[in-house]
C-alpha positions in Angstrom: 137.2 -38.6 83.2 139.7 -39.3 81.2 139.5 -42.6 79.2 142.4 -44.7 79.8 142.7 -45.8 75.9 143.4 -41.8 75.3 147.3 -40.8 75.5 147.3 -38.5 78.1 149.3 -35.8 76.1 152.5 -34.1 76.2 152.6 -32.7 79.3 154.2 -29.0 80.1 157.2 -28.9 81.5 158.4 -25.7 81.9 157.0 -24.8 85.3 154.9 -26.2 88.0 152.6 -23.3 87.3 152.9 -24.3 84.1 152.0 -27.7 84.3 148.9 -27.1 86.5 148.2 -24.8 83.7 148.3 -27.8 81.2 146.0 -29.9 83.2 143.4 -27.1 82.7 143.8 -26.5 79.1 143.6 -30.5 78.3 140.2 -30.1 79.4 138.8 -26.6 78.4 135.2 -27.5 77.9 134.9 -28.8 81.3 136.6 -26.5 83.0 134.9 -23.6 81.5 131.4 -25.5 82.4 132.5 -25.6 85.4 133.6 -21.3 86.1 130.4 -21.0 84.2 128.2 -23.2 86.7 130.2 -22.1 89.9 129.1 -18.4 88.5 125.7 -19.0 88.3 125.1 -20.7 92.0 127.4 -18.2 93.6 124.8 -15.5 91.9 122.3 -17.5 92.8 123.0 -17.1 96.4 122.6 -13.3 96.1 119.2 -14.0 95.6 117.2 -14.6 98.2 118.8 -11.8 100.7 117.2 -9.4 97.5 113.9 -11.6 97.4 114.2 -10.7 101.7 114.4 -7.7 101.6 111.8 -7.2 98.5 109.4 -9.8 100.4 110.0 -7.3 103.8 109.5 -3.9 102.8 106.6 -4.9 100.0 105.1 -8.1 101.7 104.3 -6.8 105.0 102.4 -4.0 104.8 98.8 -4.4 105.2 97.2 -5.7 102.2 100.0 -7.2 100.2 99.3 -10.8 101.1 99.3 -11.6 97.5 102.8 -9.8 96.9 104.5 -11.8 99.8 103.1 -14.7 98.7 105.0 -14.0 95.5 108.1 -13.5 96.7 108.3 -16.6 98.6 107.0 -17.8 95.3 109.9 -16.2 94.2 112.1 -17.5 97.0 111.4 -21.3 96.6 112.2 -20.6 92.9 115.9 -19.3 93.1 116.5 -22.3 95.9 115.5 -25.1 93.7 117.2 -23.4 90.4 120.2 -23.1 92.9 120.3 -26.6 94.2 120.5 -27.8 90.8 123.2 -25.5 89.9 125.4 -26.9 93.0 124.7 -30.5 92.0 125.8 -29.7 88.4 128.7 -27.2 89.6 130.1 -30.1 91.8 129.5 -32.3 89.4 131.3 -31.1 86.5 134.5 -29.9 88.8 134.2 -33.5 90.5 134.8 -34.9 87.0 137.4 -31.9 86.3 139.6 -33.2 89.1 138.9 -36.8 88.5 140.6 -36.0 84.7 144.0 -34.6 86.0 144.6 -37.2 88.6 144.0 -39.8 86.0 146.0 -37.8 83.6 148.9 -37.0 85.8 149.0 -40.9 86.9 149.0 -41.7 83.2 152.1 -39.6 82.7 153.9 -40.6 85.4 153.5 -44.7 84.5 154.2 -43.5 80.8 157.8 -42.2 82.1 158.7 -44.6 84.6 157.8 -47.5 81.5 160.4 -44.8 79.7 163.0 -45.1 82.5 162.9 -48.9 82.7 165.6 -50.4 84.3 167.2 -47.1 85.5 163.9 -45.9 87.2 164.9 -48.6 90.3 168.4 -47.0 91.0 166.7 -43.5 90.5 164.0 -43.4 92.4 161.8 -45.5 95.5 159.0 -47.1 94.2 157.1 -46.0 96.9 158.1 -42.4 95.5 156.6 -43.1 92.3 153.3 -44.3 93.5 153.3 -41.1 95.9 153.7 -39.1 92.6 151.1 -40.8 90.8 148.2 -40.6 93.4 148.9 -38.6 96.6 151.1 -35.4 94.1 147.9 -36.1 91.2 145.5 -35.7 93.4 146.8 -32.7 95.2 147.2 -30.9 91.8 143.5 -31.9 90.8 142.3 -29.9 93.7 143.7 -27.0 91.8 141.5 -27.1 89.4 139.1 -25.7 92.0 140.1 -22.4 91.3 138.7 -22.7 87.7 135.3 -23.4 89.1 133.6 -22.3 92.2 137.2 -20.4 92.3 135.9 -18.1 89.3 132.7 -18.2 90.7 133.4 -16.3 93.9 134.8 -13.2 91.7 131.9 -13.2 89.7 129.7 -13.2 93.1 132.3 -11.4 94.3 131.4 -8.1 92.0 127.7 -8.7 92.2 127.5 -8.2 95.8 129.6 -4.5 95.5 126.9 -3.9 92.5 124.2 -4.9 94.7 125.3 -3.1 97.7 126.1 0.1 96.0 122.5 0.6 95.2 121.6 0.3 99.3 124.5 2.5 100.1 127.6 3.9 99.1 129.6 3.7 101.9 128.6 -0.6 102.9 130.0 -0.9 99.0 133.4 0.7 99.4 133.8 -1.0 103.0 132.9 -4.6 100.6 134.9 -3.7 98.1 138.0 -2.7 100.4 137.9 -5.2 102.9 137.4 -8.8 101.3 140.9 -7.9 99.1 142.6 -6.9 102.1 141.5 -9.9 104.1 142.4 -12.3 101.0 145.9 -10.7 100.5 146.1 -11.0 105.0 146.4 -15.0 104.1 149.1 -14.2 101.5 152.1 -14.8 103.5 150.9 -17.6 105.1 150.4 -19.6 102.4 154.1 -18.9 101.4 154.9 -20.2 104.1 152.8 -23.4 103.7 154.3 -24.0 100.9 157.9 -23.8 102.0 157.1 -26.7 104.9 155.1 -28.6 102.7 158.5 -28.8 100.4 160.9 -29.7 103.0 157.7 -32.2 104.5 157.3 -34.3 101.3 161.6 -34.6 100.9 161.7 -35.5 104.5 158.6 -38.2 103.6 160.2 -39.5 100.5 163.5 -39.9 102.4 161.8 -42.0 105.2 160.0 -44.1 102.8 163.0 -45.0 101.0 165.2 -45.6 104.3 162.2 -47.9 105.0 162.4 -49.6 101.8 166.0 -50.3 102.2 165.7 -51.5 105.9 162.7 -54.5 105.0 165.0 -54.9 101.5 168.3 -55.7 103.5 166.4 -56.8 107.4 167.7 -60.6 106.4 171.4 -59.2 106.1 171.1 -56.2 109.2 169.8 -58.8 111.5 173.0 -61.5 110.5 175.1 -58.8 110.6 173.5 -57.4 114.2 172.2 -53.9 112.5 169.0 -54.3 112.8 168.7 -52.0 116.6 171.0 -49.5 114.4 168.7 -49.0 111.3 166.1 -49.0 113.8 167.1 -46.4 115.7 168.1 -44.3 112.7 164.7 -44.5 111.4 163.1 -43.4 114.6 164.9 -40.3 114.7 163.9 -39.9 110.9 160.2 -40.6 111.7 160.3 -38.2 114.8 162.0 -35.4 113.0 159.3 -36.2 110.1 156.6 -36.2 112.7 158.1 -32.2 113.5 157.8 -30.7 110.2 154.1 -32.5 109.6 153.7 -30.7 113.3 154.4 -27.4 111.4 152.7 -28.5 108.1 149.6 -28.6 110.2 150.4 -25.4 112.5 150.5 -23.0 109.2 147.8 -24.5 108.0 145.5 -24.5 110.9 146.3 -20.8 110.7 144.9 -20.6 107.5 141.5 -22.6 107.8 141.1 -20.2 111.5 141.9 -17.0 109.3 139.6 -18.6 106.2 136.5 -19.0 108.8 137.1 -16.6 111.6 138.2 -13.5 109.1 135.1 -13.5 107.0 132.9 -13.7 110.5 135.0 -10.6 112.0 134.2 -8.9 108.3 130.2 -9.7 108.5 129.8 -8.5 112.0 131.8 -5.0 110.9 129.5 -4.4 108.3 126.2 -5.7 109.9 127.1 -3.2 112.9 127.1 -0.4 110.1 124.2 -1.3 108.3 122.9 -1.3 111.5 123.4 1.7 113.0 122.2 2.9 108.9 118.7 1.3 109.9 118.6 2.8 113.5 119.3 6.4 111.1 116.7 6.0 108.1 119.6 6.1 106.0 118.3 2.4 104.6 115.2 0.5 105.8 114.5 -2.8 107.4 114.0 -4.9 104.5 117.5 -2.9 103.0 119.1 -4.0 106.5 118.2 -7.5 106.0 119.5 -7.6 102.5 122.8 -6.5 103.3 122.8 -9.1 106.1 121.9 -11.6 103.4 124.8 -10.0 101.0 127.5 -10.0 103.3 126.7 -13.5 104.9 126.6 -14.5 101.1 130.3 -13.3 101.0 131.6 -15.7 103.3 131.0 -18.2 100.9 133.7 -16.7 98.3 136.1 -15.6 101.2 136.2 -19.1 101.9 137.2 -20.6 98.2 139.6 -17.5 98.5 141.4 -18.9 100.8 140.7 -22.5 100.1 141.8 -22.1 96.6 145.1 -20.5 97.9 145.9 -23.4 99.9 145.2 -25.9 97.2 147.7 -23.9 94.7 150.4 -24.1 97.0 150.0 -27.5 97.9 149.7 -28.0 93.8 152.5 -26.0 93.1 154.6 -28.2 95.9 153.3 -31.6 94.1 154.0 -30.2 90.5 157.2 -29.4 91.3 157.9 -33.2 92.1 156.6 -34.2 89.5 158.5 -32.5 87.1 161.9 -33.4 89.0 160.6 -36.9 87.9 159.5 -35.9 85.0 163.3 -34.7 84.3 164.9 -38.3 84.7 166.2 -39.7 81.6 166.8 -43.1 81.3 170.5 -44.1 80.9 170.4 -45.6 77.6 169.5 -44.2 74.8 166.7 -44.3 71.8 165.8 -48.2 72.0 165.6 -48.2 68.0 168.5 -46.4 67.1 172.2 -47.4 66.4 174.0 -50.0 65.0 172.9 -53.9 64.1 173.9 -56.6 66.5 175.9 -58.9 65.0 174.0 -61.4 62.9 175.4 -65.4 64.2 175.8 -66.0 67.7 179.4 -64.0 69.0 181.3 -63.6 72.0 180.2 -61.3 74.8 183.3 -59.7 76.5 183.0 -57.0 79.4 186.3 -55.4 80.3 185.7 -54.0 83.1 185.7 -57.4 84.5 187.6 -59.5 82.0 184.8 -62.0 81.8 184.4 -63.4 78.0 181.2 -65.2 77.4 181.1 -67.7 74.8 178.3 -68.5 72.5 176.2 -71.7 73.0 177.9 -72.4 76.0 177.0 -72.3 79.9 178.8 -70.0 81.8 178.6 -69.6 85.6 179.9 -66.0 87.3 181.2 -66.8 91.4 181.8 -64.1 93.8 182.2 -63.8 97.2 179.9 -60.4 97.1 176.6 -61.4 95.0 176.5 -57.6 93.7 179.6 -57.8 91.5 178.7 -60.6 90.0 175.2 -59.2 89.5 177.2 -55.5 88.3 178.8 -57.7 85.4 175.3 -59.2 84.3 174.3 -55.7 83.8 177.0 -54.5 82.1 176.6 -57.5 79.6 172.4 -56.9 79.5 173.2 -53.1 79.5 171.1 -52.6 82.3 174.0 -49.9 82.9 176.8 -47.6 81.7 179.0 -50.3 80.1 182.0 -50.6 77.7 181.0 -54.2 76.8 181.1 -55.7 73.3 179.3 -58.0 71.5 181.4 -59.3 68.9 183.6 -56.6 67.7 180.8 -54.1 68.2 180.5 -52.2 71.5 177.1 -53.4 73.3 176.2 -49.6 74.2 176.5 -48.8 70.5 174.1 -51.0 69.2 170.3 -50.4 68.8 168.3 -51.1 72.6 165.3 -52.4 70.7 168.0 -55.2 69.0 169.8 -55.8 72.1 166.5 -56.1 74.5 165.3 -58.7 71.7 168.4 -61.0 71.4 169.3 -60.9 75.5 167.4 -61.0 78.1 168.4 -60.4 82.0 166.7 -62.6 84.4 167.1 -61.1 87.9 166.1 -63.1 91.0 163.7 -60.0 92.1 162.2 -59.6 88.8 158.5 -58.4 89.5 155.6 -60.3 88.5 152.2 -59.3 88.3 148.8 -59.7 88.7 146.8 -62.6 86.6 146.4 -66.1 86.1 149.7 -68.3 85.9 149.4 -68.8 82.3 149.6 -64.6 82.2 152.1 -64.5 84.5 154.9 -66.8 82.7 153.9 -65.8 79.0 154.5 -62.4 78.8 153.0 -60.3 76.1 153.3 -63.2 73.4 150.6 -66.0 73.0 152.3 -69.7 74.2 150.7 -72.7 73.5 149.8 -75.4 76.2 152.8 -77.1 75.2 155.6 -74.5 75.2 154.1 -73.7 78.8 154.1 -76.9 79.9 157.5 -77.7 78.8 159.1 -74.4 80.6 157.3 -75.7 83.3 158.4 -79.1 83.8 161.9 -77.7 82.8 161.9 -75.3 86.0 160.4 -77.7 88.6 157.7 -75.7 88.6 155.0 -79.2 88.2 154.1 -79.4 92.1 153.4 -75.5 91.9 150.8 -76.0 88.8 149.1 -79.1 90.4 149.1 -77.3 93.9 147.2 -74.6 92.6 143.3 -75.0 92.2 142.9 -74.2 88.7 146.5 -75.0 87.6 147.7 -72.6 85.1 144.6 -70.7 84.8 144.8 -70.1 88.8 145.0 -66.6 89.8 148.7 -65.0 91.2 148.9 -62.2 93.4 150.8 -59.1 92.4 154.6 -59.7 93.2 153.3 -63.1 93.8 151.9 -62.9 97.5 150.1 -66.0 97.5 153.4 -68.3 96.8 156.2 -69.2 98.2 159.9 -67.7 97.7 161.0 -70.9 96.1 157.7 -71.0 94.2 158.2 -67.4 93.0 161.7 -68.3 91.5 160.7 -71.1 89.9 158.0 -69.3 88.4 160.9 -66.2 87.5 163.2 -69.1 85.9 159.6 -70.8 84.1 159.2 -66.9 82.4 162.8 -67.1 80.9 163.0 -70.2 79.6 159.8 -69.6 77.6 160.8 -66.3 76.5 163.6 -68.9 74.5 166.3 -66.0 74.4 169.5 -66.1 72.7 171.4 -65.2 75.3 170.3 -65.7 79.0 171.5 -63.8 81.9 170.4 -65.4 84.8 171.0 -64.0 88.6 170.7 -66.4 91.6 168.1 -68.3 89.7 168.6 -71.2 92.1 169.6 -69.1 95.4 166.4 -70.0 97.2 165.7 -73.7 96.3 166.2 -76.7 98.1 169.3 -79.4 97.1 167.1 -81.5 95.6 165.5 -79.5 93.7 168.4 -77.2 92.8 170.2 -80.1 91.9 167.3 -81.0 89.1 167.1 -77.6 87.7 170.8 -77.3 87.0 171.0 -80.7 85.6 167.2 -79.3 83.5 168.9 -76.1 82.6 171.9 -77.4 80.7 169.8 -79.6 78.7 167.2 -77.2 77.5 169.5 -74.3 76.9 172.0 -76.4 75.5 173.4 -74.7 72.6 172.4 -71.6 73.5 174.1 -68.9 75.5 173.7 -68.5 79.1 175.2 -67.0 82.3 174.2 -67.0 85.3 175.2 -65.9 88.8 175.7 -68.8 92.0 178.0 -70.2 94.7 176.1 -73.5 94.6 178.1 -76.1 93.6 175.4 -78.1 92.4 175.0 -75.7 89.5 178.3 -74.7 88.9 179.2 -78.3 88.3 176.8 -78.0 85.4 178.4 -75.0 83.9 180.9 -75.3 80.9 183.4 -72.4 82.5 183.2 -70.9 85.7 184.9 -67.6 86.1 186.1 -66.8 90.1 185.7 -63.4 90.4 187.5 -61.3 93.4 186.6 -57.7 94.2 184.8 -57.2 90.6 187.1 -59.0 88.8 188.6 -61.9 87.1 190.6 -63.9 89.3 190.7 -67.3 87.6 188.1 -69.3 85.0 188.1 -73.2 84.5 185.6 -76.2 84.9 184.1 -76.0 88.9 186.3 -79.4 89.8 189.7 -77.4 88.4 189.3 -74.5 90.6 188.4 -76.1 93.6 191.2 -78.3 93.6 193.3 -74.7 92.0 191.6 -72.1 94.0 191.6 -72.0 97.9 189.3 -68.9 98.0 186.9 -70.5 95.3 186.3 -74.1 97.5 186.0 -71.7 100.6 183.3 -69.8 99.1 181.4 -72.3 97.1 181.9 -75.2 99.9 180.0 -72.3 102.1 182.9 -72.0 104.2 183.2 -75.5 105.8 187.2 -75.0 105.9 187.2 -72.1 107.1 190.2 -69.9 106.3 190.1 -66.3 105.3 188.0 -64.4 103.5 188.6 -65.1 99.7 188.6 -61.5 98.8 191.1 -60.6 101.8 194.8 -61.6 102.2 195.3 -65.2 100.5 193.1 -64.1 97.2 193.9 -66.5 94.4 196.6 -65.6 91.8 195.1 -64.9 88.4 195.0 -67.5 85.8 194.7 -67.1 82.1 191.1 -67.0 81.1 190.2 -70.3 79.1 
């Protein structure tokens, strides 16, 4: 297998033929061990219908004890030699496979760690972990062919030697027939592998309608959609459920032909062989062996066929792969470009006329959480942006320098699997006490002292085992450790309780104090904290001021942020605020 401190290469691009290709070649050795010992024990099962037929026509005449006795000598040989060739065969192909889907998966996490923050507005995430285990392992089984696959060839030309010296005429009915039976399955598995492509877009489709339905169900059942989306994915899941109905109807087609073809094909030739016998033309024991030969012949019909079926499937999982493979992420080399500027500056994004002053705490409102959310982006360069940092442009500067300098918190930021301690510190070493300080700055004591073995306690991937408060907390506890110049917070407070929230904006100021931060909220309690406040309608700026100016200024801000206890209209409808001069 592939050892998982080993790069997993450069993977081929060019093709999906060519890609399967690449998993072979990364592993020549094995693969070559493995045509070599699929060679051997498909020869080795064209033994014992020689040994047979040797052991029939020498063994049972009178007198020849001894010489039958040999051959089953003989016989009980070529079994065990061939049992250990199978165990070896499957063996070494087992590992074979095992390599590419552990090679595949490496290249897919390689790439979406690449994408980064575009791989989320890209592609599912379900998507990528179908790529990376249910595509890899699809295009291991590929590697089949370069086993047991070669194997059946070689066996393949053994038998038509074989059967040549009983007869002439059984060797060109061999030779004819298995090629024409193979190349019978040929269209077939064309056509598997058109369904299978329109099954596994229909399947990635589903899966991200699902992911979008349990993302949003919060919003679809306030908003009454929840018996729409429903109903929408029904009719998905049903006209999914069709084409795997078809999937399975071609390839049912293809396992009956991949059994029943080869048995139609044995019974042909044992008829002829028989009727041979009945003639003189070839004797008992030669009867038997062709019997064995033919029977043996099934066996690489079957990996024939099998070995079809697995290419197209491959082919179909390779060719997502490399439509994943051909994302690029949207911003560019991380470590080249120009310097950020050296002392603290301004941050300015135009698209929204939102200036962020260094040192200061500034607090983004809107009436639609995304926009504010789009402007955090723009400003982290999380996304095509024309924002500048000083007087350079943001998108101009070096990613490595900006990613360094600013840091985005969102509210959905993942967290992994590990102990607490793991969880908050990142991939620097903190010390008891910088932990313990982000900690007690967060509110996150009760969730330290709750837990069995406080920060050494184990956390759940995407934290399972706690609370939504608790996992925000713990979200806010990360970036306040990571000490960044210039924080970019989203809804850090949005599922809190007043008490609490009220503590962690009044915690905030004082530990980023002198340092820059944004952050996204309607809450009042941490807008009063904030140094300006901008009031943003439909994406942008609308007004900016301390949180008591604009909602004595601002009719649509104190609707909004008061959670609409006036009433009124909608502050991004008719009534919107008159712009103000930023401050």
């Amino acid at each position: 297998m592939t050892d998982a401190s080993i790069a997993p290469g450069i993977p081929e691009r060019r093709g999906p033929g060519w890609y399967l290709w690449w998993l072979i070649t990364c592993q020549r050795g094995r693969c070559a061990a493995g045509a070599a010992l699929g060679s051997a024990w498909m020869v080795g099962l064209t033994l014992p219908p020689f040994v047979l037929s040797r052991a029939v026509d020498d063994g049972l005449e009178p007198g020849r004890a001894g010489e039958l006795a040999g051959w089953c000598a003989v016989l009980l040989g070529a079994g065990v030699v061939n049992a250990w060739l199978a165990i070896m065969r499957h063996r070494t192909m087992t590992r074979a496979r095992l390599d590419a889907v552990f090679r595949t998966a490496q290249v897919v996490v390689a790439h979406a760690t690449r994408l980064g923050a575009t791989l989320p507005r890209r592609v599912e995430a379900g998507e990528v972990v179908t790529i990376g285990f249910g595509d890899a392992a699809a295009m291991a089984d590929t590697l089949t062919i370069t086993g047991p696959g070669v194997g059946a060839v070689v066996a393949y030309g053994v038998v038509a030697v074989f059967l040549l010296s009983v007869s002439w005429l059984l060797a060109v009915v061999v030779l004819l027939g298995v090629p024409l039976f193979a190349l019978s399955v040929g269209p077939l598995l064309g056509r598997l592998q058109g369904v299978q492509m329109a099954y596994r877009e229909q399947q990635g489709g589903l899966a991200a309608r699902f992911g979008d339905i349990v993302g949003g169900l919060r919003v679809l059942g306030g908003l009454g959609g929840k018996q729409v989306y429903a109903e929408r994915y029904r009719r998905d899941s049903q006209a999914l459920q069709a084409q795997g109905y078809r999937v399975a109807a071609v390839t049912s087609w293809i396992g009956a032909l991949g059994v029943g073809l080869p048995m139609l094909f044995l019974a042909v030739v044992t008829w002829l062989a028989a009727r041979m016998a009945a003639q003189g033309a070839i004797t008992v024991g030669e009867l038997v062996a062709v019997y064995g030969y033919v029977a043996v012949l099934v066996v690489p019909v079957s990996f024939f066929v099998e070995g079809g079926s697995d290419l197209s499937r491959g082919l179909v999982a390779a060719r997502r792969l490399l439509r994943f493979l051909d994302l690029e992420p949207d911003a560019a080399d991380p470590t080249a470009g120009a310097d950020a500027p050296g002392p603290p500056s301004v941050l300015r994004d135009p698209a929204s006329g939102v200036e962020v002053a260094p040192g200061k705490l500034t607090a983004l409102v809107s009436a639609r959480p995304s926009q504010a959310a789009a402007v955090i982006d723009r400003l982290g360069r999380f996304t095509e942006t024309a924002a500048t940092w000083g007087v350079v442009r943001l998108d101009s500067i070096a990613l490595e320098q900006v990613r360094g300098r600013i840091l985005v918190a969102d509210s959905e930021a993942e967290l992994f699997a590990g102990t607490l301690r793991e969880v908050v510190a990142g991939r620097r070493e903190r010390s008891n006490e910088a932990v313990s300080w982000a900690v007690r700055a967060a509110m996150a004591d009760d969730i330290t002292l709750g837990l069995r073995d406080g920060l050494d306690s184990p956390i759940d991937a995407q934290g399972r085992n706690l609370s939504g408060g608790q996992r925000q907390r713990i979200r806010l506890v990360r970036a306040l450790l990571a000490d960044p110049e210039v924080l970019l917070a989203v809804e850090p407070t949005s599922a809190l309780d007043a008490h609490t929230e009220a503590a962690v904006a009044a915690r905030l100021r004082v530990v980023r104090e002198g340092r820059t931060t944004v952050v996204t909220s309607t809450s009042p309690l941490l807008l009063d904290q904030a140094d300006v406040v901008y009031y943003l309608v439909g994406g942008e700026l609308a007004a900016a001021g301390r949180h008591q100016e604009l909602l004595r200024g601002q009719p649509g801000y104190r609707r909004l942020v008061s959670r609409g206890a006036e009433g009124g209209t909608d502050p991004d409808g008719p009534g919107q605020p008159t712009r103000q001069a930023v401050r």
